[in-house]
N, C-alpha and C positions, 0 to 999 in steps of 0.2 A: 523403132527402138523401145523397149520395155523399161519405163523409169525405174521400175527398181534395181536394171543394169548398170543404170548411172552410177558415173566415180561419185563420192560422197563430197567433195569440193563441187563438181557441177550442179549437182543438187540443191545444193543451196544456194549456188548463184542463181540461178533457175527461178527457187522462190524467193529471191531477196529481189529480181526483178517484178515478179510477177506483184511480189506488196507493193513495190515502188509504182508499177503502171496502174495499181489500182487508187494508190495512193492518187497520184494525181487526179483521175477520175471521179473523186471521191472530191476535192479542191473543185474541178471547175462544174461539179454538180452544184455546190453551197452546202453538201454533206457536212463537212469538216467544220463551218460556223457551226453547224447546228451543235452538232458534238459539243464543240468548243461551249458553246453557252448552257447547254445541258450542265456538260463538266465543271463550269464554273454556279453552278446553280440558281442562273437567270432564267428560270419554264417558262414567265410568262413570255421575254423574249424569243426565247426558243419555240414556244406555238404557233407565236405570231410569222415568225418565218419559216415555221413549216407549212402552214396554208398559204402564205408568195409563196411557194417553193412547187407548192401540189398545185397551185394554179395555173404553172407554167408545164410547159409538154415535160416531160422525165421517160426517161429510160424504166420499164419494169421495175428493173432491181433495183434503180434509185428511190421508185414511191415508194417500194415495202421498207428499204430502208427509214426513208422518212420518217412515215408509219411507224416503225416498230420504235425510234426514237422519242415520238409521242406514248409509245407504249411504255417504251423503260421510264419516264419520269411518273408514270401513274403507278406503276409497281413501287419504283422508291417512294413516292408519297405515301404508300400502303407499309413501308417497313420502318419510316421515318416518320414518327408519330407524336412521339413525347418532349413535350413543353421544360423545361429544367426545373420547376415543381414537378410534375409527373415522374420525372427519371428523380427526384431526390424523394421523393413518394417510394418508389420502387426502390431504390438502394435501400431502405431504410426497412425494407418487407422484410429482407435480407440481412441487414445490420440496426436494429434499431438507436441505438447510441450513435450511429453513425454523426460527424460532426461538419457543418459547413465547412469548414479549414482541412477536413481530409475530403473530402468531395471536390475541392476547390484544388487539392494536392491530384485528386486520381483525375480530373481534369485537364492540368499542367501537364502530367505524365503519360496523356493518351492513350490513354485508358476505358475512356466514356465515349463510345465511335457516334458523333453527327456529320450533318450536314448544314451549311447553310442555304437554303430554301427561299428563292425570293426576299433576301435580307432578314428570314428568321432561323434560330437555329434550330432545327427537331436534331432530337436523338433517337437511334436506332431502338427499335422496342426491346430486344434480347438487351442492351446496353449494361443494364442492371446484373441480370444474369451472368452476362459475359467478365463483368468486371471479377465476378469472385474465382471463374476459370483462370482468366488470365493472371493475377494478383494473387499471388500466396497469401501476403498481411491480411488483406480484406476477403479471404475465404476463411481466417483465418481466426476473423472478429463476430464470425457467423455461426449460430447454433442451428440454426437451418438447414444451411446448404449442404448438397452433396453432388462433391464431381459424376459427371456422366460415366465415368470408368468404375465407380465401386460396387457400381451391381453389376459391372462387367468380367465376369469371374478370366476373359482369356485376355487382361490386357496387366494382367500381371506373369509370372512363373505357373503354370500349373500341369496336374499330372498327365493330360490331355496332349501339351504339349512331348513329355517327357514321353509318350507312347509312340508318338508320332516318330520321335529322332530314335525309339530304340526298335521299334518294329523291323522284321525285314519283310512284311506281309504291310498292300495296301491297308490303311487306317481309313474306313468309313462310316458315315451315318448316312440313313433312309430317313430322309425328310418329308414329309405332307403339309402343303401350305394350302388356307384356304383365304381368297382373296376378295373382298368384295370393293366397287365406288361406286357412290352412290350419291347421284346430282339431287341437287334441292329443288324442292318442287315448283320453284319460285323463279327458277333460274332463265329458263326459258320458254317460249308458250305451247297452252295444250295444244297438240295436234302434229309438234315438229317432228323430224328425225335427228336424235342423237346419234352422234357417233362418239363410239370409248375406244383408248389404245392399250390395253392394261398390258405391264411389263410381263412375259415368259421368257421360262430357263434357254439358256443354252445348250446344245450339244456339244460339249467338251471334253474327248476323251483323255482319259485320267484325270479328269480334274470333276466332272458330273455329268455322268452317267444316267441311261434307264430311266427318263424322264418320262412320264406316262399321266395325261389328262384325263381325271377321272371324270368330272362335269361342269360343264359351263351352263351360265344362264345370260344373256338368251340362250336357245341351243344352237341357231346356225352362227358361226364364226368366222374369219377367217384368221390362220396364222401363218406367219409371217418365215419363209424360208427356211432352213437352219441355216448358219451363214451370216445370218444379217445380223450387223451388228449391234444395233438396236432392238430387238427382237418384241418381239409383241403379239399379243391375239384381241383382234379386230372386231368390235362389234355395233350393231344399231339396232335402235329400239324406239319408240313415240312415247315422248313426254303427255305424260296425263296431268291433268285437273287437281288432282286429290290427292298425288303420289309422288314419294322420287320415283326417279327414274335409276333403276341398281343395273347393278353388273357382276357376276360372279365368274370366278373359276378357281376350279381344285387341282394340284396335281402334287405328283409325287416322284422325290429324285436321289440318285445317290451321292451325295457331298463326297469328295475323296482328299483326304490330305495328302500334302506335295512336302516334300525335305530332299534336301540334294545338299551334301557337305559339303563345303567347297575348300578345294586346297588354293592358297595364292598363287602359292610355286605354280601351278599347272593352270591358271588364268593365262589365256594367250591374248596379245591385237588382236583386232578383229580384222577377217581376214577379207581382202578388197574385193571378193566375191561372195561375201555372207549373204546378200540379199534383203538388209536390212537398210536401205536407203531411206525407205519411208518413216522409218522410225527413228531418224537423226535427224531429221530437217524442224525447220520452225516451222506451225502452222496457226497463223496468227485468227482467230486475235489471240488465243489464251497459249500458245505457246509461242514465244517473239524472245530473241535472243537480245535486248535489251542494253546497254549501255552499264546500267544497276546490274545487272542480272551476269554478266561476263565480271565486271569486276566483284561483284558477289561472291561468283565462283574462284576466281584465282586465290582470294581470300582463305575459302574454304579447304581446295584442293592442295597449295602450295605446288612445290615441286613433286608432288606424288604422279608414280608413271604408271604404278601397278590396277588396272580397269577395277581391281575387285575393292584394292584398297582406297580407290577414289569413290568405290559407289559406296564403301562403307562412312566415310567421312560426310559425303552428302545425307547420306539418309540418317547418320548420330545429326548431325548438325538441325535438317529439317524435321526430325523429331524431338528436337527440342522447346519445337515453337510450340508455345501453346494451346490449344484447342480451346476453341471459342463455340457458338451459336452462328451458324453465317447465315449472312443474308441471300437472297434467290440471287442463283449465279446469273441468269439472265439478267440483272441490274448490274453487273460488273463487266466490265471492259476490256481487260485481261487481269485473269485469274493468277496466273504464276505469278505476276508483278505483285499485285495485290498481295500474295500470301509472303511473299517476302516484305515489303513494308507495314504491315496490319497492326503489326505485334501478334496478330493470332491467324487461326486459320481453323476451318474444319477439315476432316478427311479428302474431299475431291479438293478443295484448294491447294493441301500439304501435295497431294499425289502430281498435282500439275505443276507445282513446283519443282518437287523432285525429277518428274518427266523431264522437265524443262533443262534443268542443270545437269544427268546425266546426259539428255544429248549435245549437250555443248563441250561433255566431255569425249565425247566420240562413244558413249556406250549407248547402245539404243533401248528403248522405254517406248511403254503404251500402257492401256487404260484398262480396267476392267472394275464392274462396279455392279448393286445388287443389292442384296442383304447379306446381314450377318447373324448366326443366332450363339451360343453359348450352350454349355452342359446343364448351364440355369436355365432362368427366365427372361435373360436376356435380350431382346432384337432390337434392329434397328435398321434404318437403310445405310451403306456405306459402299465408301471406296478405296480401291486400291491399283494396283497396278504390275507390269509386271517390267525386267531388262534381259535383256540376252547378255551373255560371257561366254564367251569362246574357252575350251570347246562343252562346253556344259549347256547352253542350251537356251534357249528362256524359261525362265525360274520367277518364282513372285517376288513382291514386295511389297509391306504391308507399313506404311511408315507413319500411321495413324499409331498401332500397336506400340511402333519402335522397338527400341531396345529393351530386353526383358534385363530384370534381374537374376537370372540365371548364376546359374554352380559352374558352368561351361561356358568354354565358346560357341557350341553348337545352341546352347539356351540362347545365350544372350543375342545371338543374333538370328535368333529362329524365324523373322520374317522378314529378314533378310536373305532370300533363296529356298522359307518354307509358308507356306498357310495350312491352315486347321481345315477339321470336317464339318464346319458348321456355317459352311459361305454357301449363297444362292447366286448365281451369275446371271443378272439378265443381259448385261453388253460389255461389249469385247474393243468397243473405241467410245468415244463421247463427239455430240453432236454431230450425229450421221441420220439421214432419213428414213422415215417409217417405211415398212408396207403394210395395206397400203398406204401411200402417200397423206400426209394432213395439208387440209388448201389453208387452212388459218396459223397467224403465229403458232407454238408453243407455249406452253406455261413456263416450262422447264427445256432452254434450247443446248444446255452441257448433256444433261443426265436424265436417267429415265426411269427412276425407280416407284413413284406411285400410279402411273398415266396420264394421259390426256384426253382432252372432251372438247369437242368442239360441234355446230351445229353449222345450216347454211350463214346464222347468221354474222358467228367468229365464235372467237377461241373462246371457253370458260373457261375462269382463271381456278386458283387453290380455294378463292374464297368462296365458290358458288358449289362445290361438292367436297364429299369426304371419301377415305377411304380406310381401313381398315384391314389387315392380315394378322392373321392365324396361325399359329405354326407349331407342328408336332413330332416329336421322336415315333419314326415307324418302327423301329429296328435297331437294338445295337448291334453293332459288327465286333 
């Protein structure tokens, strides 16, 4: 039987057994301590019972587990850094008047995201930053700051937009990006073999086109399918003495904007042979139907029956949250939960939210993520996503953007069933494997928008290379 034949009830019985028997599994390894003492912020406990733990025979998938739980607390100690001098140091870059008693206010108000750390509290480095996103008052008391959206000329109404909804001819731009990463010399020793996975476009008809590699450095490659939905071109090279070790590639693509009107009246159920099984199910960890997350949603939906009018109320609702600095999603647990309690969220967090919540409404949702650039000077890495509506189709959503200001209904909810021509797509789901294959962690195990590096010896994190893109108008259409 071909799972995505399954009625969408069996489905999720399916994988609500399948967490349960891992769950247990998971309990009679001592996984679940470990967690547990991670999640409460005891590491030293928590190391000491990962090496009992690796000392005793384990299953494969239990030691990289293990492993990777020794990994996520060396990440968050790398994002959880500042002392409460430091972070009122840092508020203060920001607001100089700032006053103990309102620091002490935006503290009480959860506001200032830490952790307690072996009975110390660090705060999150962005913390500072993040506080004037989140907080109107305190962006407000700032001659400084400037939200991430103001040089972002398409996250307000603009004419770009208005072309797009009035055209009856595809709206495109011919993009060239040039991309380079480049490990530090220091990283690893002369003589080894790097290997790099740096992100490539997709094949996407109608959405990017005519994708064409103009040149890579090294020159042999290898790339990765069309299809995959991680996509990637593969390369190795020997760390020298005196040099990083770089990575290049150029190519060239055609962005196409998507708009589809949508009438309510002509939203239908989704019909019990769409084929969308896979996209209604939980797949845990970052998509989990949650307890919060079901009552969340009844909250939001009410008695609403209409699929377009329920995806409209989620995506007004989770575009309301406000955009933060996140931390590496690989130190998060499950992301949709997280984005709904944070107070804030960045773009992949909001989108796996929304995923999350349309399928528990019976509308089905998946991932797509990449760049984004602007009429400006705009980029950036971002995500978004997309849902089916019968019988329309799958359509985007872009619920970082939200709701425009728009003179229309067709403005105002323009990413809600449209995106612009200025997106780069390198994947089509989050956290699916390379080709080829990486034998070491990830840096980045949701998303895959700068690359990855890794040697025989393990993974290199973010902090051991840089990388850097380029990006150019070839052509206006």
């Amino acid at each position: 039987m071909h799972h995505h034949r399954l009625p969408r009830k069996l489905a999720l019985l399916f994988s609500t057994l399948f967490a349960l028997s891992s769950a247990a599994a998971d309990r009679q390894s001592g996984l679940y301590g470990v967690q547990d003492l991670v999640d409460q912020g005891h590491y030293r406990q928590a190391r000491a019972k990962i090496r009992q733990l690796l000392d005793k025979s384990q299953p494969e998938e239990t030691r990289h587990r293990l492993l990777f739980e020794s990994e996520r607390m060396r990440r968050i100690e790398k994002e959880f850094t500042l002392s409460e001098d430091d972070l009122n140091t840092a508020i203060r870059h920001y607001i100089p008047a700032a006053t103990a008693d309102e620091i002490s206010r935006w503290h009480s108000e959860g506001l200032l995201e830490y952790k307690v750390i072996d009975g110390e509290r660090r705060y999150f480095d962005k913390a500072a930053y993040n506080l004037l996103h989140i907080s109107d008052a305190a962006a407000r008391r700032s001659e400084v700051f400037r939200h991430f959206s103001e040089g972002a000329p398409l996250y307000g109404i603009h004419s770009h937009h208005r072309e797009i909804i009035r055209s009856a001819a595809p709206v495109k731009r011919r993009i060239r990006v040039d991309y380079t990463l480049s490990v530090k010399k220091d990283a690893i020793p002369p003589g080894e073999t790097v290997r790099a996975w740096l992100p490539f476009p997709q094949e996407l008809p109608g959405l990017q086109e005519n994708i064409k590699l103009l040149a890579s450095s090294p020159a042999d490659f290898e790339l990765a399918p069309r299809g995959t939905p991680q996509r990637t071109i593969h390369f190795q090279k020997e760390a020298r003495a005196d040099s990083a070790t770089e990575f290049r590639v150029s190519y060239s693509f055609d962005s196409i904007a998507r708009f589809t009107p949508i009438d309510p009246h002509k939203v239908e159920p989704l019909p019990a042979d769409s084929g969308q099984a896979p996209f209604l199910g939980e797949r845990p960890p970052h998509i989990r139907f949650t307890p919060e997350l079901r009552t969340l949603s009844k909250r939001i939906v009410g008695n609403e029956g209409n699929p377009y009018r329920i995806a409209q109320k989620l995506f007004a609702y989770v575009g309301r949250i406000p955009w933060a600095g996140a931390r590496e999603y690989s130190t998060i647990r499950n992301i949709s939960q997280y984005a709904a309690d944070a107070g804030h969220a960045d773009c992949g967090q909001k989108t796996l939210l929304l995923m999350t919540l349309m399928r528990l409404n019976g509308i089905p949702a998946r991932w797509q993520s990449g760049w984004e650039f602007s009429p400006g000077s705009f980029d950036t890495m971002h995500d978004w996503g997309e849902l089916y509506l019968a019988p329309y189709g799958w359509l985007p959503m872009d619920v970082t953007h939200g709701k425009l200001a728009g003179n229309t209904e067709r403005e105002t909810w323009f990413y809600l069933g449209g995106l612009d021509a200025y997106r780069l797509v390198f994947n089509t789901d989050y956290g699916r494997p390379f080709v080829p294959a990486k034998r070491h962690f990830r840096s980045e195990t949701v998303d895959s928008q700068r690359g990855e590096v890794e040697w025989r010896g393990g993974n290199l994190y973010f902090d051991q290379w840089d990388y850097q893109l380029d990006w150019q108008l070839v052509e206006e259409n």
